[in-house]
DOTORMAR-455490 format. One record per residue (C-alpha): x, z negated, y; chain; residue in one letter; residue number from 1. Coordinates in steps of 0.5 Angstrom, whole numbers, plus 2048, in hexadecimal, padded with zeros to 3 digits. Layout:
% DOTORMAR-455490
+-----+-----+-----+--------+--------+-----+
|  px |  pz |  py | chaine | residu | num |
+-----+-----+-----+--------+--------+-----+
|   X |   Z |   Y |      A |      a | NUM |
...
+-----+-----+-----+--------+--------+-----+
//
This chain:
% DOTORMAR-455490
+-----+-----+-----+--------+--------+-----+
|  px |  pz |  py | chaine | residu | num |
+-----+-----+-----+--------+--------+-----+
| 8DB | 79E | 94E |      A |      x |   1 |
| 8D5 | 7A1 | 949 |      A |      x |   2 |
| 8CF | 79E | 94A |      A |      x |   3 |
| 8C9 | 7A0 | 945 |      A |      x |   4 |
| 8C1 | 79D | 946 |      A |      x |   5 |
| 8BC | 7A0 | 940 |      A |      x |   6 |
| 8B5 | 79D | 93E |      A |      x |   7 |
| 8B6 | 79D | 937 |      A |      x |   8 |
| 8AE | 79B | 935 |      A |      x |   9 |
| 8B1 | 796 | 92F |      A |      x |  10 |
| 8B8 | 795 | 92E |      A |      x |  11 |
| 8B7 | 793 | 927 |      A |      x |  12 |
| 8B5 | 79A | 925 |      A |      x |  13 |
| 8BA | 79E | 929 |      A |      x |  14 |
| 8C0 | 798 | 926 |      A |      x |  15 |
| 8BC | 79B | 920 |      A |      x |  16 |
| 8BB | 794 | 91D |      A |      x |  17 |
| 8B3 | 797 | 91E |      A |      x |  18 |
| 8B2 | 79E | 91B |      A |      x |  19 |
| 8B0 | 7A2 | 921 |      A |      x |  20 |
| 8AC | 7A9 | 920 |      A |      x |  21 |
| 8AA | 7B0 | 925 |      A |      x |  22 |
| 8A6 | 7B4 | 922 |      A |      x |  23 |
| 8A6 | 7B4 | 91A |      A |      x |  24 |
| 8AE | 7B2 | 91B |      A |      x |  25 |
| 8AF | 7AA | 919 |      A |      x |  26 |
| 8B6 | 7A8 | 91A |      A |      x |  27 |
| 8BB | 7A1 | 91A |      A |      x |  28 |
| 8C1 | 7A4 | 91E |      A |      x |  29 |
| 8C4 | 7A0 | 922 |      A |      x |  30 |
| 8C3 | 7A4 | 928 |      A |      x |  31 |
| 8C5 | 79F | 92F |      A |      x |  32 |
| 8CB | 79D | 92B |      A |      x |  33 |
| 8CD | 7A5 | 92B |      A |      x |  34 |
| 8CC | 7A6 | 931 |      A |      x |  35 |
| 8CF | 7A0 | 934 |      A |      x |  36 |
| 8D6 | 7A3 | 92F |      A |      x |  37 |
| 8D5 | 7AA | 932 |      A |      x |  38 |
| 8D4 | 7A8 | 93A |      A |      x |  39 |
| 8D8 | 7A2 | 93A |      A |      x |  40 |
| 8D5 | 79F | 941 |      A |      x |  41 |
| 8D8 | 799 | 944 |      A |      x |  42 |
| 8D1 | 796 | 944 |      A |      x |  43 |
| 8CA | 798 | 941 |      A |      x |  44 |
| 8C4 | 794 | 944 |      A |      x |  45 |
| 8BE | 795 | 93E |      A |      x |  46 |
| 8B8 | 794 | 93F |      A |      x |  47 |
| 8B0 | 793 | 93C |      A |      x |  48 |
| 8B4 | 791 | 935 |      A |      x |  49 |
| 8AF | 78D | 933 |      A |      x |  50 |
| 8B2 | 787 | 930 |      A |      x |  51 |
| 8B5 | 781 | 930 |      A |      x |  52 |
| 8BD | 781 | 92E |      A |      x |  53 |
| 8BC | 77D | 928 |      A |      x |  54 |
| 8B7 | 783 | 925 |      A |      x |  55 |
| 8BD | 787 | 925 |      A |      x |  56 |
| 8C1 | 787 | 91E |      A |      x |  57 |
| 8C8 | 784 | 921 |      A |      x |  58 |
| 8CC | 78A | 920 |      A |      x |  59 |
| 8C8 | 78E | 924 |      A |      x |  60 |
| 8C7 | 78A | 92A |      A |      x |  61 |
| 8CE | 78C | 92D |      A |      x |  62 |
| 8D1 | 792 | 92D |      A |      x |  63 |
| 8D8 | 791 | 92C |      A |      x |  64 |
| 8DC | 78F | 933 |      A |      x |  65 |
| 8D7 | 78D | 937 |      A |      x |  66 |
| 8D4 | 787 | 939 |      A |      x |  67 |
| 8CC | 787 | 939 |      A |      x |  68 |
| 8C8 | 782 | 93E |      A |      x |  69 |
| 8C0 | 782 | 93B |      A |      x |  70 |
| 8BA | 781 | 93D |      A |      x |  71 |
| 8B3 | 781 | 93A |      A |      x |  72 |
| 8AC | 77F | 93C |      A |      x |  73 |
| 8AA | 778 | 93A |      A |      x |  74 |
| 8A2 | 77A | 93C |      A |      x |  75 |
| 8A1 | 77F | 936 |      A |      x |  76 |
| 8A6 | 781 | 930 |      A |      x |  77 |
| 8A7 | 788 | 92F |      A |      x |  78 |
| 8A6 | 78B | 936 |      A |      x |  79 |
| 8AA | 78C | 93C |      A |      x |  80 |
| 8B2 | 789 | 93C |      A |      x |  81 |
| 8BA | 78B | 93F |      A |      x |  82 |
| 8C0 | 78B | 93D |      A |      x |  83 |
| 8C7 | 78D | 940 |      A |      x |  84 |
| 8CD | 78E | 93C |      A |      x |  85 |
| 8D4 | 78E | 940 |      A |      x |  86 |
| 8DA | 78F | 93F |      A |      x |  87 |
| 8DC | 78C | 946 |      A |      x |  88 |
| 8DB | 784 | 945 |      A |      x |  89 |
| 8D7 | 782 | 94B |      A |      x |  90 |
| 8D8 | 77D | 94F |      A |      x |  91 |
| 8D0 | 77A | 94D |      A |      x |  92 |
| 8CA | 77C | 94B |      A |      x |  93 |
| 8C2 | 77A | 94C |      A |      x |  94 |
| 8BD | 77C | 949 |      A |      x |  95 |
| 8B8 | 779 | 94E |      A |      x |  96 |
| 8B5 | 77A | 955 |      A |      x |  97 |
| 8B2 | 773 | 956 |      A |      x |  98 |
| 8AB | 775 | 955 |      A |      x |  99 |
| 8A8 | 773 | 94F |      A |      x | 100 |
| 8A2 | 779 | 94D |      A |      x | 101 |
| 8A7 | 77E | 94F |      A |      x | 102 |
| 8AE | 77A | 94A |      A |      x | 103 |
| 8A9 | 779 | 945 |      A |      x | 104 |
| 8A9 | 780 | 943 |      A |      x | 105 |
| 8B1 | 781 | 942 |      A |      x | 106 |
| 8B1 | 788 | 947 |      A |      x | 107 |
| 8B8 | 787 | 94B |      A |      x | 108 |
| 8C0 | 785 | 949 |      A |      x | 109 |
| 8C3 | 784 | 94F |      A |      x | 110 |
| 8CA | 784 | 94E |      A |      x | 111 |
| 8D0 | 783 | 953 |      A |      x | 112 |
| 8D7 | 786 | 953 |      A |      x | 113 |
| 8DC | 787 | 958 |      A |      x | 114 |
| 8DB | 78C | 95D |      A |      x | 115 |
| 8D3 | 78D | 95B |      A |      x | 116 |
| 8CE | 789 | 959 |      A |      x | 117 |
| 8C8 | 78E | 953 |      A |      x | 118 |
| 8C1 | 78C | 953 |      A |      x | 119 |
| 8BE | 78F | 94B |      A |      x | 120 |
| 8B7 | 78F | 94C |      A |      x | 121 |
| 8B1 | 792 | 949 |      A |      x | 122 |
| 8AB | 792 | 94E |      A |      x | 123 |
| 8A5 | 790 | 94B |      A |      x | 124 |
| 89F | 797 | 94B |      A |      x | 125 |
| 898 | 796 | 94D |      A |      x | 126 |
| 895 | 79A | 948 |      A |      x | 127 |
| 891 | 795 | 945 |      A |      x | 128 |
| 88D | 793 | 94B |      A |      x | 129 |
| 88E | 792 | 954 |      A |      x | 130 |
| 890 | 78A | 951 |      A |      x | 131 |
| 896 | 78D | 94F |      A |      x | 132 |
| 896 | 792 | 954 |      A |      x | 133 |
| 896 | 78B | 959 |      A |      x | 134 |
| 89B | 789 | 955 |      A |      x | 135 |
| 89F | 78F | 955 |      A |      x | 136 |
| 89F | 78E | 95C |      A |      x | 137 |
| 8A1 | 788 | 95D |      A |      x | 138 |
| 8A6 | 788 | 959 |      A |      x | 139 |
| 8AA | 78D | 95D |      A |      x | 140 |
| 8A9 | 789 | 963 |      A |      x | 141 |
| 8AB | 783 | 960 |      A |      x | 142 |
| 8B2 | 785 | 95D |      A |      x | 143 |
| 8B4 | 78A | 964 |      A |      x | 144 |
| 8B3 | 783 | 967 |      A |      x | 145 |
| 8B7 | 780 | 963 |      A |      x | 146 |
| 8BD | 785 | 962 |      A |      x | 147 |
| 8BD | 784 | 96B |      A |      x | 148 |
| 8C2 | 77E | 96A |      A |      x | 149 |
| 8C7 | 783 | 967 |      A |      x | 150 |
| 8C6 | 789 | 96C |      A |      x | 151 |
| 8C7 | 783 | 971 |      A |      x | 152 |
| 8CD | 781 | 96F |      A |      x | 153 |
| 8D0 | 788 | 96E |      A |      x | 154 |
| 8CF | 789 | 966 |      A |      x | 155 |
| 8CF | 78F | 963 |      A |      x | 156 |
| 8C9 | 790 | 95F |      A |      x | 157 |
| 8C6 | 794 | 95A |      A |      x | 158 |
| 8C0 | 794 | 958 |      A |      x | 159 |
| 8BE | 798 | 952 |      A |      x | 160 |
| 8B9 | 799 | 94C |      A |      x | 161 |
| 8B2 | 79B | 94A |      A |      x | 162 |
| 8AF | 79B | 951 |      A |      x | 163 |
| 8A7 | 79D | 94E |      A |      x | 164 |
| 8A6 | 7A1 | 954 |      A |      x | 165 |
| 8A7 | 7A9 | 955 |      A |      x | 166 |
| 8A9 | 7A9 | 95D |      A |      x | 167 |
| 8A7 | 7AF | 960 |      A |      x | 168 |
| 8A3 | 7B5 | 95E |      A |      x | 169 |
| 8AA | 7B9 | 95B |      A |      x | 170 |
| 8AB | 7B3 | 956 |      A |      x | 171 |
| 8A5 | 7B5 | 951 |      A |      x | 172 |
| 8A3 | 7BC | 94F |      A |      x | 173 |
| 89B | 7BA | 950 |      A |      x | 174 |
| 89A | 7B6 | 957 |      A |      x | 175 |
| 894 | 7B8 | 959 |      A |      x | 176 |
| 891 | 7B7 | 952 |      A |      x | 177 |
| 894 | 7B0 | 952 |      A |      x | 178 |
| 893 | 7AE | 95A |      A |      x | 179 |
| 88F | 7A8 | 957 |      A |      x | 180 |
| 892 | 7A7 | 951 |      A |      x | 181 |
| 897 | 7A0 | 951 |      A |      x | 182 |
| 89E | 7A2 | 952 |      A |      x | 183 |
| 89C | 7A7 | 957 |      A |      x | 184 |
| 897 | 7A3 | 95B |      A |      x | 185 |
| 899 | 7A3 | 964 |      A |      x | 186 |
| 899 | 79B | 963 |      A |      x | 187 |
| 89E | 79C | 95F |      A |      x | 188 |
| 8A2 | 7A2 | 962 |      A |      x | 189 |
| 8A3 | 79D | 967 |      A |      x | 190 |
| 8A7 | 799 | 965 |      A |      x | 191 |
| 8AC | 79D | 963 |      A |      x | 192 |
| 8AB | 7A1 | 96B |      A |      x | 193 |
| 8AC | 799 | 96D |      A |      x | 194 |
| 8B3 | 799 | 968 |      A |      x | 195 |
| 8B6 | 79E | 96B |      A |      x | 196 |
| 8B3 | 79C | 972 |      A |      x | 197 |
| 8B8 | 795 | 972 |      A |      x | 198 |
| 8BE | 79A | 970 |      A |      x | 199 |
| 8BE | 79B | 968 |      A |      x | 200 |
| 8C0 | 7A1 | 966 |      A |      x | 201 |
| 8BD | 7A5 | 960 |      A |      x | 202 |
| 8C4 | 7A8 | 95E |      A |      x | 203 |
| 8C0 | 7AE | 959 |      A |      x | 204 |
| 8BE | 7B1 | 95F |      A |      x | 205 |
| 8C5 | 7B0 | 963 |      A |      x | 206 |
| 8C8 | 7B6 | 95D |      A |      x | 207 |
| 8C1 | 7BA | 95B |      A |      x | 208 |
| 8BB | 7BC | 95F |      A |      x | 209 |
| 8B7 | 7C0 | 95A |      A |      x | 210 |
| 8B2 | 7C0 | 957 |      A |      x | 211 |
| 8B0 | 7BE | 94F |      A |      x | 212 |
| 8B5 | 7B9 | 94F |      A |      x | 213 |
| 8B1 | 7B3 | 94B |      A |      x | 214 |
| 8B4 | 7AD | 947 |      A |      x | 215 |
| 8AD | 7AC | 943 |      A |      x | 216 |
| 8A9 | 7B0 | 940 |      A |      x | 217 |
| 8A2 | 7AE | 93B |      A |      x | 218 |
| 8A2 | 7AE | 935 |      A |      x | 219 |
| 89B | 7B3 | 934 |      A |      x | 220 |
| 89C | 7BA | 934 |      A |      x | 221 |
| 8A2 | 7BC | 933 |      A |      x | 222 |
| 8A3 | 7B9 | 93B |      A |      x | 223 |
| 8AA | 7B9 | 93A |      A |      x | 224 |
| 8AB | 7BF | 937 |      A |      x | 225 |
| 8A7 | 7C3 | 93C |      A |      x | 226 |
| 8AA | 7BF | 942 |      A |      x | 227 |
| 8A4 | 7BB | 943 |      A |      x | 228 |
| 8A8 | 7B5 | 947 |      A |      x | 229 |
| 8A8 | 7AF | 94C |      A |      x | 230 |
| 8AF | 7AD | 94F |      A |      x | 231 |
| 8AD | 7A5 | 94F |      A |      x | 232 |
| 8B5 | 7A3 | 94E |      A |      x | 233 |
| 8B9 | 7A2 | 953 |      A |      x | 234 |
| 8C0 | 79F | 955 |      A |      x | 235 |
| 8BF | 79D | 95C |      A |      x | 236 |
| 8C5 | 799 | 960 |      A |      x | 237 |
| 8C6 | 796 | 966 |      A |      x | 238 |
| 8C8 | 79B | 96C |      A |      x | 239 |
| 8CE | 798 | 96C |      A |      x | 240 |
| 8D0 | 79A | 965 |      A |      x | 241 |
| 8CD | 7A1 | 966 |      A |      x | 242 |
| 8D3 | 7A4 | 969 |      A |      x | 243 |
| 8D7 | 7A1 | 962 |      A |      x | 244 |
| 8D3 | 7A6 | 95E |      A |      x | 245 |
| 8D6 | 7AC | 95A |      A |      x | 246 |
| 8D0 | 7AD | 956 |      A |      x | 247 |
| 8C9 | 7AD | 954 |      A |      x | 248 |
| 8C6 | 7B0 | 94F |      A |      x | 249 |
| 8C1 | 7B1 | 949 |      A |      x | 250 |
| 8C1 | 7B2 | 941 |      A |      x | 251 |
| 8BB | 7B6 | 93F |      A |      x | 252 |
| 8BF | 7B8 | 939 |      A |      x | 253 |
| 8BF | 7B1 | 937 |      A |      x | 254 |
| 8BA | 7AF | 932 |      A |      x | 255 |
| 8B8 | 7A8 | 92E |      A |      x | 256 |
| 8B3 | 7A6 | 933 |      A |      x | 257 |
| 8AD | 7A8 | 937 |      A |      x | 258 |
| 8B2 | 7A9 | 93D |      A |      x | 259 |
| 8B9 | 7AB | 93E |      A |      x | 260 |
| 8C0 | 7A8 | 940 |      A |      x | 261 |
| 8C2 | 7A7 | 948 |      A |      x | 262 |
| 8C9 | 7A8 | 94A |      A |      x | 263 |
| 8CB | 7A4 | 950 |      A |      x | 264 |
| 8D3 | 7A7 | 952 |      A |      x | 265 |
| 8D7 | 7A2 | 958 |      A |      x | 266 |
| 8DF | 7A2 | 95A |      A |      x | 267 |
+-----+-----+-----+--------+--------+-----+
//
């Protein structure tokens, strides 16, 4: 089983539905719909699409053989929101965590399949001040406290997305330059050391230890061209579920957003 997680930073312009542009190149391809054709992932988890559904035009919003689970935030338009397409029906899905300021802003699609459940979530950043860092960080807490009734039970899980946080020094080109800098900070490190304290498994590095792997890069001076990056996109599971993993990887090469597509391979 395939599952890809990308940060596409505005689904309607990746769709193509919007025009998107990099440097003085202003296009209108359908770049996730390709994409989507030449992968083929049992399931892609999508995230920042900044969207409700029905701003998408009908055509475009299911790639053809896939069933899509949406959510978007109810607290301002055009910001945050997930989408899961699957090829797999599952046996449910949610998209709240039964805490209002955190639902409001449209960040998870839960949904539950035979042999695991898959958590698309996009974790809010705390650029904009220590109020969202606060956020952030109970945010993190609140969903792993709410997953624990899965592990509990003996759920496989998988939890991934765009996590906002760079974990260890070899996770960014610049660390010391960002050590203060939101998405770096020691606060919010931890919560990723705490993740992997109670047993989930960053499978990236289950497969490459090296450096310069990044998954996000900016979009001023040429970062990505020059390798300039943050690896803040995860596929996390369960313990459990790591010895059923083939492979993890990223996609530098792919483009149509901000950051790239992450594979996560099971048996």
């Amino acid at each position: 089983m395939k599952i890809i997680s990308w940060n596409v930073n505005g689904i309607r312009s990746i769709l193509g539905q919007n025009p998107s542009k990099k440097f003085d190149t202003v296009t209108k391809d359908n770049k996730l719909f390709e994409y989507i054709e030449s992968e083929k992932p049992d399931i892609i988890c999508i995230q920042e699409t900044k969207a409700e559904p029905e701003q998408i035009h009908e055509h475009l919003r299911y790639p053809e053989g896939y069933y899509g689970y949406f959510n978007h935030s109810k607290a301002k338009k055009g910001y945050s929101g997930v989408v899961t397409y699957t090829k797999i029906k599952p046996k449910s899905s949610s998209v709240n965590i039964g805490i209002d300021k955190f639902d409001v802003e449209g960040r998870i699609v839960e949904t539950d399949f035979e042999d695991f459940v898959l958590l698309n979530v996009y974790f809010p950043n705390g650029t904009s001040g220590m109020h969202r860092v606060e956020y952030k960080l109970e945010f993190y807490e609140v969903l792993f406290e709410y997953l624990e009734k899965y592990r509990k039970a003996g759920r496989k899980l998988v939890v991934c997305g765009d996590y906002n946080t760079a974990h260890h020094e070899i996770d960014l080109a610049r660390p010391k330059e960002n050590i203060d800098t939101s998405g770096f900070m020691p606060i919010e490190r931890e919560k990723l050391d705490f993740i992997e304290s109670i047993g989930y498994v960053d499978t990236f590095r289950m497969f490459n230890k090296e450096g310069e792997n990044y998954t996000w890069w900016s979009n001023r001076a040429r970062a990505r061209e020059n390798n300039v990056g943050w690896r803040i996109d995860y596929h996390f599971t369960s313990g459990n579920l790591a010895a059923d993993v083939n492979n993890s990887y990223h996609q530098p090469e792919i483009e149509g957003s901000d950051h790239c597509p992450i594979i996560l391979e099971i048996f």
